[in-house]
C-alpha positions as CSV (number, residue, x, y, z in Angstrom):
1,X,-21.1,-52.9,-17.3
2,X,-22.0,-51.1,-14.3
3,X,-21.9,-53.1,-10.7
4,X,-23.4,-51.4,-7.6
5,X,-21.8,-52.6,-4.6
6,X,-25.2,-51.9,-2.4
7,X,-24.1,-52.2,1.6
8,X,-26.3,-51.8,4.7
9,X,-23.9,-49.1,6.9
10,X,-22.8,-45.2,6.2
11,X,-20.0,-44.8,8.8
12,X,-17.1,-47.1,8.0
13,X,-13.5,-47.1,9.3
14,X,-11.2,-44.8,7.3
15,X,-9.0,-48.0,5.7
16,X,-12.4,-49.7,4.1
17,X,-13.4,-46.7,2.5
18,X,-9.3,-46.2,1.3
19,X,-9.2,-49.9,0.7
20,X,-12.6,-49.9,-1.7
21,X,-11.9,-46.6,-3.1
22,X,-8.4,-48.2,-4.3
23,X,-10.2,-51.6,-6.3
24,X,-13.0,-49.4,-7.3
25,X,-10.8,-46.6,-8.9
26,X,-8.9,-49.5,-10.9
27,X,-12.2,-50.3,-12.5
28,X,-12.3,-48.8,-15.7
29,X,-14.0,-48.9,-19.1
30,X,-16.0,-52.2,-19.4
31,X,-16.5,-52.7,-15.5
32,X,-17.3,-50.1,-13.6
33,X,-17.7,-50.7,-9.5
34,X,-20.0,-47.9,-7.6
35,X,-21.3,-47.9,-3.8
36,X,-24.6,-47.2,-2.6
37,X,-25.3,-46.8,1.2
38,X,-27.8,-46.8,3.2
39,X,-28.2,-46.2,6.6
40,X,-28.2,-49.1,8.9
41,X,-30.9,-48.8,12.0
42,X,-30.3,-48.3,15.5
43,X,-29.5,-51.1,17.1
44,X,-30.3,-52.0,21.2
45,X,-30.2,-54.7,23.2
46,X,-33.8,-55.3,22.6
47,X,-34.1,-54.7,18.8
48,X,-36.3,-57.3,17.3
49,X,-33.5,-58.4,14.8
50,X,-36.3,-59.9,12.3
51,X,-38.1,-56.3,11.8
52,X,-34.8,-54.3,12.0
53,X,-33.2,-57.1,9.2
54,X,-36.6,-56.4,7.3
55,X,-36.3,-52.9,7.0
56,X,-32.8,-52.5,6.1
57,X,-33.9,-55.2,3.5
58,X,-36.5,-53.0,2.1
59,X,-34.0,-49.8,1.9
60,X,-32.0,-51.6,-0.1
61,X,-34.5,-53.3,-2.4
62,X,-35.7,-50.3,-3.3
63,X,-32.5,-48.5,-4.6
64,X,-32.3,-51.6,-6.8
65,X,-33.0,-51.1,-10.6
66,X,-35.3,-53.9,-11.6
67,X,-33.5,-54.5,-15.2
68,X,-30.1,-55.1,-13.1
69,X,-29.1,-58.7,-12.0
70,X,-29.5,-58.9,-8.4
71,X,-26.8,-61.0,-6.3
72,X,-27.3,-61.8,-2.6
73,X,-23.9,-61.8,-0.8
74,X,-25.2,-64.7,1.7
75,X,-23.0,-66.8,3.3
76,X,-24.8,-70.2,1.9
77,X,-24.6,-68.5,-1.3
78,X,-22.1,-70.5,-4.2
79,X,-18.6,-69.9,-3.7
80,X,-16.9,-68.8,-6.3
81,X,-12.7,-69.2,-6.9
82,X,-11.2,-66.4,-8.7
83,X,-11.0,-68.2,-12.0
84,X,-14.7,-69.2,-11.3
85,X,-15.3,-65.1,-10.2
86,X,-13.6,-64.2,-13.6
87,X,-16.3,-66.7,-15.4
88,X,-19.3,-65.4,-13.7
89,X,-18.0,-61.9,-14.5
90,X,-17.9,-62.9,-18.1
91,X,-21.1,-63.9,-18.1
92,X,-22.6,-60.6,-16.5
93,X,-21.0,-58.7,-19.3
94,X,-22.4,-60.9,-21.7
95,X,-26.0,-60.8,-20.3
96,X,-26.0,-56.9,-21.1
97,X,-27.7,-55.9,-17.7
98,X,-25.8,-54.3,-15.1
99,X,-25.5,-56.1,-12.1
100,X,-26.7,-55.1,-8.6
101,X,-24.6,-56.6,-5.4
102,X,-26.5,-57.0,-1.9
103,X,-24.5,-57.3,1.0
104,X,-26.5,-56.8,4.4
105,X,-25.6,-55.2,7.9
106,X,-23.9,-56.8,11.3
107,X,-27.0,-59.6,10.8
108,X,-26.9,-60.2,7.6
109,X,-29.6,-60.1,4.7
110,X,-32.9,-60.4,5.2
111,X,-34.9,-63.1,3.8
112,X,-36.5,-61.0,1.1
113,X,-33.7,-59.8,-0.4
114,X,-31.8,-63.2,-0.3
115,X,-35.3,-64.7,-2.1
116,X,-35.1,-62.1,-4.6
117,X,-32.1,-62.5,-5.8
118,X,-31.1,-64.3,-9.1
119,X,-27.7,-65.7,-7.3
120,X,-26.3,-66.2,-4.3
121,X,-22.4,-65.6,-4.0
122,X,-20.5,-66.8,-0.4
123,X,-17.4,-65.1,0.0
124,X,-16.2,-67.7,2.7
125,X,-18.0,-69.9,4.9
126,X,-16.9,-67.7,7.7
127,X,-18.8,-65.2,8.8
128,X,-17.0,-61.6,7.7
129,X,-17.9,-58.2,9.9
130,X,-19.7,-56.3,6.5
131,X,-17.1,-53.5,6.5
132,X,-14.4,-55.8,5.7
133,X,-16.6,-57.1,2.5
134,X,-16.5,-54.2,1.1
135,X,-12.9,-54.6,0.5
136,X,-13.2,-58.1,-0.4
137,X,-15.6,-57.9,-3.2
138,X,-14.0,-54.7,-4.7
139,X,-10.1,-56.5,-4.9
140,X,-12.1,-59.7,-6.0
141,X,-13.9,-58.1,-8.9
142,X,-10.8,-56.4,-9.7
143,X,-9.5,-59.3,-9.7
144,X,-11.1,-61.1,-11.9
145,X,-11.1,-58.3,-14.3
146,X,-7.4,-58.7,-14.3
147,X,-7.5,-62.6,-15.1
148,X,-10.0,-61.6,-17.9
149,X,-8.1,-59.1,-19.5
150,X,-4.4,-61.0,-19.1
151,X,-3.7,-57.7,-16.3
152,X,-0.4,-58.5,-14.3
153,X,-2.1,-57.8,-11.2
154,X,-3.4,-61.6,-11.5
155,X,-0.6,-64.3,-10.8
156,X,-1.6,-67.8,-10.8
């Protein structure tokens, strides 16, 4: 199974692109992690965060492959422990479609892309700068690859 990690944002810090690269690498054979990028748009002091959320929305929407499952990272999404991550993970695999992740920019996901998704997954009821969930999807999936396959990395 194929997930696509797709993130609003191009330029981020040197240790979230290390950090990712690490958990994605470790991803092998029946889960596979990729990223898709795209751009995030200029932002001012007058930006009119609705449009701006609505067209980052729209990039991303249409990189998505309509046979893929398509999960909104949203922060009143279901939260998910890593036993409960390992389930869910499971249960991708055996659906047969790959899965398609959406997580937005500084301000989030916009409305359309939050109502098209099939699920909704919160990562903490905090609210995370979207760099830094980069890393904390990728070691969470990995994660919960490793409870699924009885890999060391897991300790309960």
């Amino acid at each position: 199974m194929r997930i696509r990690l797709m993130a609003v944002g191009t330029k981020m810090p040197s240790w979230v692109v290390t950090a990712y690269n690490d958990y994605a690498k470790r991803l092998v054979g029946d889960v596979r992690l990729d990223l898709v990028e795209v751009p995030a748009l200029k932002r001012t002091k007058n930006t009119d965060t609705v449009r701006l959320l609505n067209k980052e929305g729209q990039s991303l929407l249409s990189k998505v492959q309509m046979q893929n499952r398509l999960v909104a990272l949203d922060v009143l999404g279901q939260p998910w422990n890593t036993q409960q991550l390992a389930k869910q993970l499971q249960t991708w695999q055996n659906d047969g479609r790959d899965v398609d992740l959406l997580v937005g920019g500084p301000e989030g996901l916009s409305e359309v892309c939050r109502n098209q998704a099939e699920q909704k997954w919160s990562l903490s009821p905090l609210t995370l700068p979207h760099p830094l969930v980069r890393v904390i999807v990728a070691e969470s999936l990995f994660r919960a690859w490793s409870f699924n396959n009885n890999h060391p990395y897991h300790r309960e």
